[in-house]
DOSE-967056 format. One record per residue: residue number from 0; x, z, y of N, C-alpha, C, O in turn; residue in three letters. Coordinates in Angstrom, 1 decimal. Atoms other than C-alpha are relative to their C-alpha. Layout:
// DOSE-967056
SITE    k     n.x     n.z     n.y    ca.x    ca.z    ca.y     c.x     c.z     c.y     o.x     o.z     o.y    r
SITE  NUM       X       Z       Y       X       Z       Y       X       Z       Y       X       Z       Y  ALA
...
END
This chain:
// DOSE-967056
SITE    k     n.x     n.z     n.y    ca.x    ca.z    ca.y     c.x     c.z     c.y     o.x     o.z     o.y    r
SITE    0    -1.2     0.5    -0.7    12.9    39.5    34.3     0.0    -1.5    -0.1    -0.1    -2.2    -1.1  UNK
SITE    1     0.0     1.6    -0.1    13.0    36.1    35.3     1.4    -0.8    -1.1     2.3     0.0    -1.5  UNK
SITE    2    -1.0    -0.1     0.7    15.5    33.9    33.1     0.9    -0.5     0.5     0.7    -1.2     1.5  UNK
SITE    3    -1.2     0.2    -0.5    19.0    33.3    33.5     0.3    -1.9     0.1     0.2    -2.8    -0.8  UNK
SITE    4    -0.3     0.9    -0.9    20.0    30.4    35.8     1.2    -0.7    -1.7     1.8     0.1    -2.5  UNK
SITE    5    -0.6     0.2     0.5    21.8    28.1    33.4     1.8    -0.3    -0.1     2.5    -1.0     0.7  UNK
SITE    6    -1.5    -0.2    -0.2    25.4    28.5    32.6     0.5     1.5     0.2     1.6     2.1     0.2  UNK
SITE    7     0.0    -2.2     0.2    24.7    32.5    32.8     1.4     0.4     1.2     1.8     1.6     1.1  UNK
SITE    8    -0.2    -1.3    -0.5    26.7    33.5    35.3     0.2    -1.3     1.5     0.2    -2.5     1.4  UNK
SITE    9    -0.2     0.1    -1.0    27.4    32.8    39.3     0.7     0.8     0.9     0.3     1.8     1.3  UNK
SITE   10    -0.8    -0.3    -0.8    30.2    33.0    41.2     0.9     1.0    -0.9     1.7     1.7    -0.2  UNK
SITE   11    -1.1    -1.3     1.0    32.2    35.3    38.0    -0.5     0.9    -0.2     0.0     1.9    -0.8  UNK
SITE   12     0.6    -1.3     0.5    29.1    37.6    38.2    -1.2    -0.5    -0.7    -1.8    -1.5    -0.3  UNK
SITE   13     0.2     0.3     1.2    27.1    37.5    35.1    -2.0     0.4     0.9    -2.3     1.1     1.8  UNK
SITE   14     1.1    -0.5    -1.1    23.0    37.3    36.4    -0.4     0.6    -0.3    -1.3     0.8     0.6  UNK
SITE   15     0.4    -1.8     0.0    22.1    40.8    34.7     0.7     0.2     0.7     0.2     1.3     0.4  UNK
SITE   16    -1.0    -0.5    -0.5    25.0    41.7    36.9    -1.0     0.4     1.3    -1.3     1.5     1.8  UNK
SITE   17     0.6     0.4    -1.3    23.1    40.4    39.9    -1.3     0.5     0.1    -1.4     1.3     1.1  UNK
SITE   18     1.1    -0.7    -0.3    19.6    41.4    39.6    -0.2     1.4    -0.9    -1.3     2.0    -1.0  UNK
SITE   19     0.4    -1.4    -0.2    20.3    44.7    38.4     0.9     0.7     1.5     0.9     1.9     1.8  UNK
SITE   20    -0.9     0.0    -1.2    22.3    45.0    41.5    -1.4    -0.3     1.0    -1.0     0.1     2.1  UNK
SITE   21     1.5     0.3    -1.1    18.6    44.1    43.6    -0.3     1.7     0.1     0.0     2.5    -0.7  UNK
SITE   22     0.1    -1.3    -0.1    17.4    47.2    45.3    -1.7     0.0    -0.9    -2.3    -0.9    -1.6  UNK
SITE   23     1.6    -0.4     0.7    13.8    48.4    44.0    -1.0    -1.0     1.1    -0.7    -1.2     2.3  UNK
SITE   24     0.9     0.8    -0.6    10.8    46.1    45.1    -0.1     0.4     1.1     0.5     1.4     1.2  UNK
SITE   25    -0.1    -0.6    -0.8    10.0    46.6    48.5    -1.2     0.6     0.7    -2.1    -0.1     1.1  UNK
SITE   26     1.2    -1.3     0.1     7.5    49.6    49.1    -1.4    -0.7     0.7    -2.5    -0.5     0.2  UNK
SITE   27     0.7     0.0    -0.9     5.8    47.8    52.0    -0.6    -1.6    -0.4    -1.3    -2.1     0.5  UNK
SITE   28     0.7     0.9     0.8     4.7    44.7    49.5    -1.2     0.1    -0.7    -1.0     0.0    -1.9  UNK
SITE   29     1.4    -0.3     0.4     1.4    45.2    48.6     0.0     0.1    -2.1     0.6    -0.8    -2.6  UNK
SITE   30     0.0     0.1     1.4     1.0    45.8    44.6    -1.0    -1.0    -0.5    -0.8    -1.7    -1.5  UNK
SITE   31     1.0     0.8     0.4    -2.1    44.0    44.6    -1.5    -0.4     1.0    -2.1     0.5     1.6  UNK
SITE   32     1.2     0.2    -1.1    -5.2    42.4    46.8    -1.2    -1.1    -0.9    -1.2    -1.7    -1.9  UNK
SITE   33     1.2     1.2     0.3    -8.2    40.4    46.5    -1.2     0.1     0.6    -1.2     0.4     1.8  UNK
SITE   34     1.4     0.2    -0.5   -11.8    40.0    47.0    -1.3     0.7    -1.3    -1.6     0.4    -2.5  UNK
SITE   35     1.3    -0.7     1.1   -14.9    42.4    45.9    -0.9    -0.7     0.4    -1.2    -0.8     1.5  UNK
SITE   36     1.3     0.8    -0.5   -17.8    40.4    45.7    -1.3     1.0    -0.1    -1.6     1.4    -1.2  UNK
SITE   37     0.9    -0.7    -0.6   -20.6    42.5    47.3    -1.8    -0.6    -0.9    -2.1    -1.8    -1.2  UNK
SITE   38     1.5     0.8     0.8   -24.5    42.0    45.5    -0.9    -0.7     1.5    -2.0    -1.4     1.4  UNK
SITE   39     0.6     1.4    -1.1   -25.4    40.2    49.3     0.8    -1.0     0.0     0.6    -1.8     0.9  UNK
SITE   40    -0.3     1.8    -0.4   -23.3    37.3    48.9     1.7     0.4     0.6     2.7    -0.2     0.3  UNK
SITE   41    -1.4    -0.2    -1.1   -20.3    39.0    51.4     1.3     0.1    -1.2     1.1     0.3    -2.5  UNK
SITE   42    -1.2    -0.9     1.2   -16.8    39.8    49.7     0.7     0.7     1.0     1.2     0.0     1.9  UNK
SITE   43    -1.0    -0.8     0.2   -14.8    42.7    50.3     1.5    -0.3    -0.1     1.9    -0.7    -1.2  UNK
SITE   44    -1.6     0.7     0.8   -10.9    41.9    50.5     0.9     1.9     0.6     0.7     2.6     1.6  UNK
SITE   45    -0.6    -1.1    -0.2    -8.6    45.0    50.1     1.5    -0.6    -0.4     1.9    -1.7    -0.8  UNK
SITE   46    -1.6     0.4     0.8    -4.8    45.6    49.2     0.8     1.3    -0.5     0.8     2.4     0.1  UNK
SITE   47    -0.4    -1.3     1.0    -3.1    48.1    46.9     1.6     0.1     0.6     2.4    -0.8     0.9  UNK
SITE   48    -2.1    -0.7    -0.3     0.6    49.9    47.9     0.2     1.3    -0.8    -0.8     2.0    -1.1  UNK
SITE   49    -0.5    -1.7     0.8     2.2    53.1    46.2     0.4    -0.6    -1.3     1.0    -1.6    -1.7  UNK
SITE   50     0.0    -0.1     1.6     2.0    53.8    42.7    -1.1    -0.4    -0.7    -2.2     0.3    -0.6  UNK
SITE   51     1.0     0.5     0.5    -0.1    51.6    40.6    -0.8     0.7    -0.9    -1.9     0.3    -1.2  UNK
SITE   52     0.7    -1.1     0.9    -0.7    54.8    38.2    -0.4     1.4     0.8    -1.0     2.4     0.3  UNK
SITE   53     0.5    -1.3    -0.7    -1.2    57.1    40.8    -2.0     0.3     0.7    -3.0    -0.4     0.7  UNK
SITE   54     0.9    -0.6    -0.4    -3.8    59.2    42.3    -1.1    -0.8     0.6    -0.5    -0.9     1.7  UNK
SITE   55     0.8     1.0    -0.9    -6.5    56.9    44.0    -0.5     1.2     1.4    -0.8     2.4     1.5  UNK
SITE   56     0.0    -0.8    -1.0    -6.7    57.2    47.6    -0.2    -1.7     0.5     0.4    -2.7     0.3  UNK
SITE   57     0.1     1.1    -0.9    -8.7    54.8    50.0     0.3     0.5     1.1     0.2     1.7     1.4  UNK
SITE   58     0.1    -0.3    -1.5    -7.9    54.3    53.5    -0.4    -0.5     0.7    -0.1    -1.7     0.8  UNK
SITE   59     1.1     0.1    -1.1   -10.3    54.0    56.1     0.7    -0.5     1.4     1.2     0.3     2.2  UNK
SITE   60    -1.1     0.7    -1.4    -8.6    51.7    59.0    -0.6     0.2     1.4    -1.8     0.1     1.4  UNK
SITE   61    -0.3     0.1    -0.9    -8.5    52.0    62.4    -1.0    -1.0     0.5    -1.2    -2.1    -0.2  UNK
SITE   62     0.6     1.3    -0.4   -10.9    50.1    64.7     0.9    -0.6     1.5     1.6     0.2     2.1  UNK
SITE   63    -0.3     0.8     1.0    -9.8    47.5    65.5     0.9     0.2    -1.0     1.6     1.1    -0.8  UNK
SITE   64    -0.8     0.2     1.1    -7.7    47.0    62.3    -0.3    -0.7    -1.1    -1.0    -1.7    -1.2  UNK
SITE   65     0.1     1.1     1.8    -7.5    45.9    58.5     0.6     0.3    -1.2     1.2     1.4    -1.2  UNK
SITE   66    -0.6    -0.7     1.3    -6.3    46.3    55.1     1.3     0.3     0.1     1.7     1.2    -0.6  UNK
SITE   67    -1.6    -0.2    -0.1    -2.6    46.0    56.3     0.2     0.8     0.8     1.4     1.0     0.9  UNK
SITE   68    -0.1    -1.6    -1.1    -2.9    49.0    58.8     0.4     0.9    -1.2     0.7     2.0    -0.8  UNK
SITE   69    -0.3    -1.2     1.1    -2.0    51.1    55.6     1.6    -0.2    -0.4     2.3     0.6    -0.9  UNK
SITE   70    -2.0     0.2     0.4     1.8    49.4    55.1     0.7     0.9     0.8     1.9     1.0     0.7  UNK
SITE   71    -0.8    -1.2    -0.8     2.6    52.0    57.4     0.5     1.3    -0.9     1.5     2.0    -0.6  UNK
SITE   72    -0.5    -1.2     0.2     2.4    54.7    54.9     0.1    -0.5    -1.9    -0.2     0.2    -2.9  UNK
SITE   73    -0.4     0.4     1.3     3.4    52.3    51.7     1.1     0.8    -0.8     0.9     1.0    -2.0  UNK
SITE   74    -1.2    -0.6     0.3     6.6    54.1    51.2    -0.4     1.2    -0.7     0.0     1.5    -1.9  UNK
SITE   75     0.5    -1.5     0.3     4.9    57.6    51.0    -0.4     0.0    -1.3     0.1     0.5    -2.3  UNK
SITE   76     0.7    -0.2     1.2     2.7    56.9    48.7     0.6    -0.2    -1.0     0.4     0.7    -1.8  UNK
SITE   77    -0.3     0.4     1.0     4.5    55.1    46.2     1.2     1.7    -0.5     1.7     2.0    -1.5  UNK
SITE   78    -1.1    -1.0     0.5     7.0    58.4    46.7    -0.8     1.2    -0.4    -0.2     2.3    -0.7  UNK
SITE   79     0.5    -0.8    -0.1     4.0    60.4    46.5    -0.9    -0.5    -1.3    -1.9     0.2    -1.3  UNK
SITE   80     0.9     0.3     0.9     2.0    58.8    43.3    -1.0     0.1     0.2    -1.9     0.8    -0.4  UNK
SITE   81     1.8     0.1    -0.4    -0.8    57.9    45.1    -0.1    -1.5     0.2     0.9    -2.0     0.7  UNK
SITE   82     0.7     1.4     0.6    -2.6    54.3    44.5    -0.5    -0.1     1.0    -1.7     0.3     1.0  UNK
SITE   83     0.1     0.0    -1.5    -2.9    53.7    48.2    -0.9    -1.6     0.2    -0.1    -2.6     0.4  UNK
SITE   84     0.8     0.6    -0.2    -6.2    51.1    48.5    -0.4    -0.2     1.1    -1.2     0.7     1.5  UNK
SITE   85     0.6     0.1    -1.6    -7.0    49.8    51.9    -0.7    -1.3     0.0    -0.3    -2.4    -0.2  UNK
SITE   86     0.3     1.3    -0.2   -10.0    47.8    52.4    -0.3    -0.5     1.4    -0.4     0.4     2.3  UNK
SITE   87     0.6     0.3    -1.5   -11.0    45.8    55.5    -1.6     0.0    -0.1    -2.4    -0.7    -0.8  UNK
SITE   88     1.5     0.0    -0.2   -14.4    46.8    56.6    -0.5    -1.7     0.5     0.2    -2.7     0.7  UNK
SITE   89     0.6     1.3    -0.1   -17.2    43.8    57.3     0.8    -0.6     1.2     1.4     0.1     2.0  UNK
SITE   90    -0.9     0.8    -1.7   -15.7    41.1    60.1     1.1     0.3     0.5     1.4    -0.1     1.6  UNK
SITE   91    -1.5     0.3     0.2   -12.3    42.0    59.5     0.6    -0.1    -1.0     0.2     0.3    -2.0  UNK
SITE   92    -0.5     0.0     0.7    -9.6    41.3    58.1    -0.7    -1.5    -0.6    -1.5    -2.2     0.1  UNK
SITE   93     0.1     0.3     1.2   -10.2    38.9    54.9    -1.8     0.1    -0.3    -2.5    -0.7    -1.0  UNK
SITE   94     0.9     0.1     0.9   -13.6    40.6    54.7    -1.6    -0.6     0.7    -1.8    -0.3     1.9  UNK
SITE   95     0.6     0.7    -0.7   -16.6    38.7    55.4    -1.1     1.1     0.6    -1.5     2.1     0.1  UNK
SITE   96     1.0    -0.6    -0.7   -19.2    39.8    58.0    -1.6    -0.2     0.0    -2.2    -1.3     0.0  UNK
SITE   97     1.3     0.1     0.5   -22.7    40.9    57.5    -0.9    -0.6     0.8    -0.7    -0.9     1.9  UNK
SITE   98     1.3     1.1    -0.5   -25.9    38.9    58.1    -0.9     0.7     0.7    -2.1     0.9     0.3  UNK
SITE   99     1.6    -0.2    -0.8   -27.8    40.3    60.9     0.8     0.4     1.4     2.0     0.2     1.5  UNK
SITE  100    -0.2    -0.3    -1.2   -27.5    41.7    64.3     1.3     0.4     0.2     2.1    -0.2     0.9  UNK
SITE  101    -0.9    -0.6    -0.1   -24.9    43.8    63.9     1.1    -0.6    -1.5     0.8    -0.3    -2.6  UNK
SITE  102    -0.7     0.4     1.2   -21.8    41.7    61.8     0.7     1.2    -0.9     0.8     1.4    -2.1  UNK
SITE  103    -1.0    -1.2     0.0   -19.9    44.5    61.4    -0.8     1.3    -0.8    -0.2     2.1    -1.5  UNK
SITE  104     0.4    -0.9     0.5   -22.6    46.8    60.4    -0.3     1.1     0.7     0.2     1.2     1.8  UNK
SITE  105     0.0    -1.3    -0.6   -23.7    50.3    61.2     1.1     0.9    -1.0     1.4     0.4    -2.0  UNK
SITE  106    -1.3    -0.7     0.4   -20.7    53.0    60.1    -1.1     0.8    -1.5    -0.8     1.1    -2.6  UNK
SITE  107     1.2    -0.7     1.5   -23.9    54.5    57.6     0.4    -0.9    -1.4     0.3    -0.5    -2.6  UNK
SITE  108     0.5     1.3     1.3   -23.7    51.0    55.5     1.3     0.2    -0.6     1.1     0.0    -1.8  UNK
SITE  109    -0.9     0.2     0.2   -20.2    51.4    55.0     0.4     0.7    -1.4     1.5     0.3    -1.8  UNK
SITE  110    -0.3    -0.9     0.7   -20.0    53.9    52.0    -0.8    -0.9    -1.3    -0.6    -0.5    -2.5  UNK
SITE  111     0.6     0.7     0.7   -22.3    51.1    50.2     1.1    -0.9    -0.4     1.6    -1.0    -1.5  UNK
SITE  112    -1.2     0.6     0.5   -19.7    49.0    50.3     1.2     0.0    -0.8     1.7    -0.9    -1.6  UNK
SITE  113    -0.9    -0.8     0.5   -17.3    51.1    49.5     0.0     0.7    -1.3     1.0     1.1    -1.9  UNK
SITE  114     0.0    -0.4     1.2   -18.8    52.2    46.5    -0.1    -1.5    -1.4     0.1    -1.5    -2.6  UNK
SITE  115    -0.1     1.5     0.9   -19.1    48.4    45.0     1.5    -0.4     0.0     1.8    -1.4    -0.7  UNK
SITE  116    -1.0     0.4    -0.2   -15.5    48.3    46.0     0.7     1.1    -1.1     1.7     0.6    -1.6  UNK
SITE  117    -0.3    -1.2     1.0   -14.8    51.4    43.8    -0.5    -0.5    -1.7     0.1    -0.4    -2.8  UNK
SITE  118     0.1     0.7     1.6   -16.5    49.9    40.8     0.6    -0.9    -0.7     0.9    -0.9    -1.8  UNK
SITE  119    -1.1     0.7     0.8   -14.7    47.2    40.6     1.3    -0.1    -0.1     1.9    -1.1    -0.5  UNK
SITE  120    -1.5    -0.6     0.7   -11.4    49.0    40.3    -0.3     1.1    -0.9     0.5     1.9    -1.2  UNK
SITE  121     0.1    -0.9     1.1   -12.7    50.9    38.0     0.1     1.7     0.1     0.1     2.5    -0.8  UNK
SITE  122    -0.1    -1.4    -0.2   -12.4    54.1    39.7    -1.0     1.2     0.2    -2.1     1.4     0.8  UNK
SITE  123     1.6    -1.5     0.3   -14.4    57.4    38.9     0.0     0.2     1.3    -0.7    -0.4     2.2  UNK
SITE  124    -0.2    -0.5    -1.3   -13.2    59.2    41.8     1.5     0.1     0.9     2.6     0.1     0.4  UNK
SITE  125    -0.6     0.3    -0.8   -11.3    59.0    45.0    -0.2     0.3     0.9    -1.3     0.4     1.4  UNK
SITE  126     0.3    -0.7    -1.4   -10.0    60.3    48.1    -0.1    -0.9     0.9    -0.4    -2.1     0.7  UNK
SITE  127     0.2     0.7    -1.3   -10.2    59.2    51.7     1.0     0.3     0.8     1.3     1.5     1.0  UNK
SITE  128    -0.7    -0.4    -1.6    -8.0    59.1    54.6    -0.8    -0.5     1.2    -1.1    -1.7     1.0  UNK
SITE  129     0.2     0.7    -0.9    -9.6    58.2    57.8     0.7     0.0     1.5     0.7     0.9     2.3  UNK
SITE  130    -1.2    -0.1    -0.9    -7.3    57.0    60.2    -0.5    -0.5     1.3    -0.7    -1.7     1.4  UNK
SITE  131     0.2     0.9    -1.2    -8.2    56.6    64.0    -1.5    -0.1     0.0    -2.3     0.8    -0.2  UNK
SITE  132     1.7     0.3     0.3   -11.6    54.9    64.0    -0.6    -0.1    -1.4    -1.8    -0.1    -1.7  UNK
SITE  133     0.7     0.0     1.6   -12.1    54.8    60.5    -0.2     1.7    -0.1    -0.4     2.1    -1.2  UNK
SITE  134     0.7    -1.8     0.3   -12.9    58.8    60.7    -1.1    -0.4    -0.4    -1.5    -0.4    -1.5  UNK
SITE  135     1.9     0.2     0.5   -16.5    57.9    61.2    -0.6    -0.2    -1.6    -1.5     0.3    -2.3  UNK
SITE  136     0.5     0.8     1.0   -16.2    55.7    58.4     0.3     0.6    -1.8    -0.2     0.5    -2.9  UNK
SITE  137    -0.3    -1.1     1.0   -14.5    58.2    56.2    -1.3     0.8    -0.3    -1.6     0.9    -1.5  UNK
SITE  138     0.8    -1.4     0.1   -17.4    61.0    57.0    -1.3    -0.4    -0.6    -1.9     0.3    -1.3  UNK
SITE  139     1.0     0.3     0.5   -20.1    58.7    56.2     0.1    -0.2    -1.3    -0.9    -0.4    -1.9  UNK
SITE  140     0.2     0.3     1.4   -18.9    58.1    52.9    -0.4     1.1    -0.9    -1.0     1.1    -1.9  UNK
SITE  141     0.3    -1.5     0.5   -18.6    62.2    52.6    -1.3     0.1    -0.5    -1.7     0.4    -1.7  UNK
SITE  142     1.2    -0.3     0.2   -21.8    62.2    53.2    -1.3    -0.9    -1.0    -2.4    -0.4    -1.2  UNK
SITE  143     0.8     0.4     0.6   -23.4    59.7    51.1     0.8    -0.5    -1.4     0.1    -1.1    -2.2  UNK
SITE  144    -0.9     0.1     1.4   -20.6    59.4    48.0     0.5     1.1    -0.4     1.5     0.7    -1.0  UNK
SITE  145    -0.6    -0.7     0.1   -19.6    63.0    47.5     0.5     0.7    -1.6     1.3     1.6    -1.9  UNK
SITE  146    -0.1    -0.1     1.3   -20.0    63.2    43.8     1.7    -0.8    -0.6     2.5    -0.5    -1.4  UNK
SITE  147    -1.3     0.7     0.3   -17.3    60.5    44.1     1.2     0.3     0.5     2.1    -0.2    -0.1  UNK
SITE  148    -1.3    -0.2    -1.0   -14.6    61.9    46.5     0.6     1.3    -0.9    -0.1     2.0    -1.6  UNK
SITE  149    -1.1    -0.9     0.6   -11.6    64.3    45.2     0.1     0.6     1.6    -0.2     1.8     1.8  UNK
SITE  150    -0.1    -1.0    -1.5   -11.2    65.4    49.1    -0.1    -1.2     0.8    -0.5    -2.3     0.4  UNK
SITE  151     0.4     0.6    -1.4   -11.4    63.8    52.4     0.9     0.6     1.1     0.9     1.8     1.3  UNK
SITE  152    -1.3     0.0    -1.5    -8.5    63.8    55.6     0.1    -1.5     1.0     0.3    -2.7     1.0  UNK
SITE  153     0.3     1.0    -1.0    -9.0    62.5    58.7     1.8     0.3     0.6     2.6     1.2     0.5  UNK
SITE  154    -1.5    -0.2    -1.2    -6.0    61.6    61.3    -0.2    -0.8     1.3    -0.3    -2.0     1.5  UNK
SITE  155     0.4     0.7    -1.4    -6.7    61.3    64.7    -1.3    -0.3    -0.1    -1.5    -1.1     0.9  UNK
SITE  156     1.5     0.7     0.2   -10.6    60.5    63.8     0.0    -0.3     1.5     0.5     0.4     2.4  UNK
SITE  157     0.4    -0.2    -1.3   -11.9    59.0    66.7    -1.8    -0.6    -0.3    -2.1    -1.5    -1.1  UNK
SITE  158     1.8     0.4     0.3   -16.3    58.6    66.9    -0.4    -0.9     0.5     0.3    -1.1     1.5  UNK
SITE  159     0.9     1.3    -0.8   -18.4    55.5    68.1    -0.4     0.8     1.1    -0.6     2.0     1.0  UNK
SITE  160     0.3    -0.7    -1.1   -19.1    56.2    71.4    -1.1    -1.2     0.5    -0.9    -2.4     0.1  UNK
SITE  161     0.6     0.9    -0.5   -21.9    54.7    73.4     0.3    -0.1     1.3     0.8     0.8     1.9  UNK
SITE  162     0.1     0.3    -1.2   -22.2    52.7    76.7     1.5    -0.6     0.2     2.6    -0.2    -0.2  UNK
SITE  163    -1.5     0.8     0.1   -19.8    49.7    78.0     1.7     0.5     0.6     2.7     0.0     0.4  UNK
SITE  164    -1.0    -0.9    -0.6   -17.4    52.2    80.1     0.4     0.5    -0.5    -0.1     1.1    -1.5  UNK
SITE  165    -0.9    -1.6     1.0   -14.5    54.6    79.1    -0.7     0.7     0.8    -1.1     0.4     1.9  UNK
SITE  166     0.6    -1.1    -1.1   -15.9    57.9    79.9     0.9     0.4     1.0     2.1     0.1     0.8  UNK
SITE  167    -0.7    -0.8    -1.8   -14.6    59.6    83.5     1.0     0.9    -0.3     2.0     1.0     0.3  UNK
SITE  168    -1.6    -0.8     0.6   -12.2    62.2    81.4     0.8    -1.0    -0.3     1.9    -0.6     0.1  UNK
SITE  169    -0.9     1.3     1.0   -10.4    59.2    79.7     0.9    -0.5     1.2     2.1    -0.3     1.3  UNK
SITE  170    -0.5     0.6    -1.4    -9.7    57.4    83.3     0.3     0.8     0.8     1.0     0.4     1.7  UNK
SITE  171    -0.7    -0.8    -0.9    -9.0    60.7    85.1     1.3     0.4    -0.9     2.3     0.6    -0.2  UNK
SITE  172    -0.9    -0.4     0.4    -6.6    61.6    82.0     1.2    -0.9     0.5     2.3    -0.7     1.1  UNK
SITE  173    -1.1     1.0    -0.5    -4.9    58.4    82.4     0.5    -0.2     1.3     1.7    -0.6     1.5  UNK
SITE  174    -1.2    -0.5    -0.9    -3.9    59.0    85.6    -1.0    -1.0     1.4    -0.5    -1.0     2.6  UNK
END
C-alpha cells in the first residue's frame, strides 16, 4: 500500500478510508509483460492477465493481431484462475520478426518459439486457446509440444489458405 499523503487524512476522510474504498485492480491491466529472448537473436514479447497463480493457459491470437487480443477475455480468467499468457507471434506486436524470406515465419516454427517462451516462465505444462487465425498456430504446437500441453481449444480456428483471392464461396456468401 502506498504511504499516507501527509497530514493523514483528505477532505475528513482518513487515506485507509480512501483506498480501501478503490474497487479491485482492473481485470483488463495486464499482470505482467516483457520480452523472451529467443537463441536467434529475436525476442518474444508477451503479456500476462487473470490469476497470477492460476492454471497456465496460452493464447494463440488472431491474424492479424497481438498479445493484447487476449484483454478481451481478462475478466474470465482472473474469475476463472487461469494465468492467461498471450504472446505476439514473429512481426507483431512487440515481437521481433524472423530473418529470412518469410518474417513472420511458417505456422510449423511457431511451437519452437513457444516452447522457449514456456521456459522462461517456468512452466511444465500448458494449455492453448486458438482464437481465429491462431488455430493453425495452436494445432501446430499439438503437434509438435504435446508432452507439454494439458488440452487444446480452438475458437473460430480459421487455416492459411493459399492464392491472392477470397475464394468464390466467401464472395457469393457475402452477397
Amino acid at each position: 500500500m502506498p504511504s499516507p499523503p501527509t497530514g493523514g487524512a483528505v477532505g475528513g476522510a482518513t487515506y485507509a478510508s480512501i483506498v480501501s474504498a478503490l474497487p479491485d485492480p482492473d481485470p483488463w491491466t495486464p499482470l505482467a509483460s516483457g520480452l523472451c529472448p529467443l537463441p536467434d537473436g529475436r525476442r518474444l514479447s508477451f503479456l500476462e492477465f487473470g490469476d497470477p497463480a492460476g492454471t497456465p493457459v496460452v493464447w494463440c491470437h488472431g491474424t492479424p493481431g497481438g498479445a493484447s487480443e487476449a484483454t478481451v477475455a481478462a475478466a474470465s480468467a482472473r474469475e476463472l484462475g487461469v494465468r492467461l499468457i498471450s504472446p505476439s507471434r514473429p512481426g507483431m506486436g512487440l515481437s521481433d520478426a524472423r530473418r529470412s524470406p518469410r518474417p513472420g515465419g511458417r505456422v510449423i516454427d511457431w511451437p519452437d518459439d513457444l516452447a522457449h517462451l514456456a521456459d522462461h516462465l517456468d512452466l511444465g505444462s500448458f494449455g492453448l486457446l486458438g482464437v481465429s487465425g491462431g488455430g493453425p498456430f495452436a494445432l501446430a504446437t499439438a503437434l509438435r509440444l504435446p508432452e507439454r500441453l494439458t488440452g487444446v481449444a480452438l475458437l473460430a480456428p480459421a487455416g492459411p489458405r493459399s492464392g491472392r483471392q477470397p475464394p468464390r464461396w466467401l464472395l457469393r456468401a457475402a452477397g
